[in-house]
N, C-alpha and C positions, 0 to 999 in steps of 0.2 A: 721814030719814037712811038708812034701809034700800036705798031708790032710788038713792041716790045710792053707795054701795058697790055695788052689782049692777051697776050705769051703769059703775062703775071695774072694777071683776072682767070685762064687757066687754070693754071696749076693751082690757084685757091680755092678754085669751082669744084676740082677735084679732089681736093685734102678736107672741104665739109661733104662732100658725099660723098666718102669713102666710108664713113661712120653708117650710113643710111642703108647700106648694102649689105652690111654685117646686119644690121637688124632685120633684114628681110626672111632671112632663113627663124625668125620665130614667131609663136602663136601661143595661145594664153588658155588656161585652164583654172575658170572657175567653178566655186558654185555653194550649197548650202548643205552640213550635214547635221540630219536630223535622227531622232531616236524612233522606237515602232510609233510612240504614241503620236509624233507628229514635232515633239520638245526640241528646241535646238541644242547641241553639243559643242561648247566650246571645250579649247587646248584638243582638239585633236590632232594627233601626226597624220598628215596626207602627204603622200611619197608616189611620185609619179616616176618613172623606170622607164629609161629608152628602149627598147627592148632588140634594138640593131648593137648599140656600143654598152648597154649596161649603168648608163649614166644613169646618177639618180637627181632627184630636185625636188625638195620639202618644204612643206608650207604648215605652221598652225591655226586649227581655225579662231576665231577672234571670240567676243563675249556673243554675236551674234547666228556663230556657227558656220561663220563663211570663211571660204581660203579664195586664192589667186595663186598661178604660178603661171611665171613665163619661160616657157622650154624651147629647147628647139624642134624642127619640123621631124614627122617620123610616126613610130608606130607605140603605144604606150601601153604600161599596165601599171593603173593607180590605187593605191593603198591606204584605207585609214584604221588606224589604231588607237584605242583607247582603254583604259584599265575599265574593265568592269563589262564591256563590250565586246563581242568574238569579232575579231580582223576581218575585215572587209576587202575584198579584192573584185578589180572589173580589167578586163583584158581586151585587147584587140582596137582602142580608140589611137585611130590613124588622125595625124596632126598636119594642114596642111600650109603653107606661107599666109600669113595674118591670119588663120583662123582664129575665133574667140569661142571654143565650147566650154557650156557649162553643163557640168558632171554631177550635178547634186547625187547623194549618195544615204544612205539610211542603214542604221547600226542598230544592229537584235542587240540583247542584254545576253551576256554568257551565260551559261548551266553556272549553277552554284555547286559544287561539291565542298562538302564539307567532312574533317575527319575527326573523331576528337579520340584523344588516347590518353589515356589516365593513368598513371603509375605510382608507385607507391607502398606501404607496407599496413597489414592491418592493423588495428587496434591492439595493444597489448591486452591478452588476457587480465582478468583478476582472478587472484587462486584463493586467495583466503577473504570471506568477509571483514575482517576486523583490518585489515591492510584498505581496502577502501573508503568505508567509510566507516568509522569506529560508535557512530550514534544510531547503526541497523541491528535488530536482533539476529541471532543466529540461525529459526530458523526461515526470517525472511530469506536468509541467502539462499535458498533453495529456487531454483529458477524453476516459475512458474508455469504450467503447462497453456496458459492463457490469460490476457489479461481480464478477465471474470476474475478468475483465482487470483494474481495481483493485486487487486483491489479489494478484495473480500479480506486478502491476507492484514491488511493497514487498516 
């Protein structure tokens, strides 16, 4: 009877640490991202890339600029993106069983380019004085060679 509880303590020993063996194979990536001037950025996408299988694992950072991901063991290249900010990329951060690195990261402000294009038709001429405004004399309608002459003419 003794055996036969040992046999069962077993196989129970081994069905809660069969759980504990799958999490051995990973390691955790934090840290803080911040702007040039020192500011923290939150909602940023951080994307970290197994760079053996392609897997990817995304995190946003919080109100305080921080992320956490727990990935598996391996070799990485992590990513953060932000509208307003040029993409950040760091390459070559090897991961190894429980490590906990932290990757703090720092985001330039993009070039501005800006384009403006304006289209549209000109102004319609006027051809006759009295079609525009019918209370101008006629020979104000003569355009002016400056505004001296303008005003000398009223």
């Amino acid at each position: 009877m003794s055996w036969r509880i040992l046999g069962r303590l077993v196989v129970v020993a081994a069905i809660v640490a069969f759980p504990v063996v799958g999490y051995a194979q990973e390691a955790t990536v934090s840290g803080t991202v911040t702007d040039s001037t020192g500011g923290v950025l939150p909602g940023v996408v951080v994307r970290a890339v197994h760079e053996a299988s392609g897997n990817s694992f995304e995190a946003v950072t919080d109100g305080g600029g921080n992320y956490r991901l727990v990935v598996r063991i391996g070799a990485y290249r992590i990513s953060a993106e932000l509208a307003g900010f040029a993409p950040l990329t760091r390459t070559g951060l090897e991961l190894l069983v429980g490590q906990q690195a932290v990757v703090n990261l720092e985001m330039r402000a993009a070039s501005l380019e800006e384009s403006v294009t304006v289209t549209g038709e000109a102004a319609e001429r006027v051809e006759r004085c009295t079609d525009a405004a019918p209370r101008v004399r006629a020979d104000q309608c003569r355009r002016p060679a400056n505004y001296n002459q303008l005003y000398r003419s009223w």
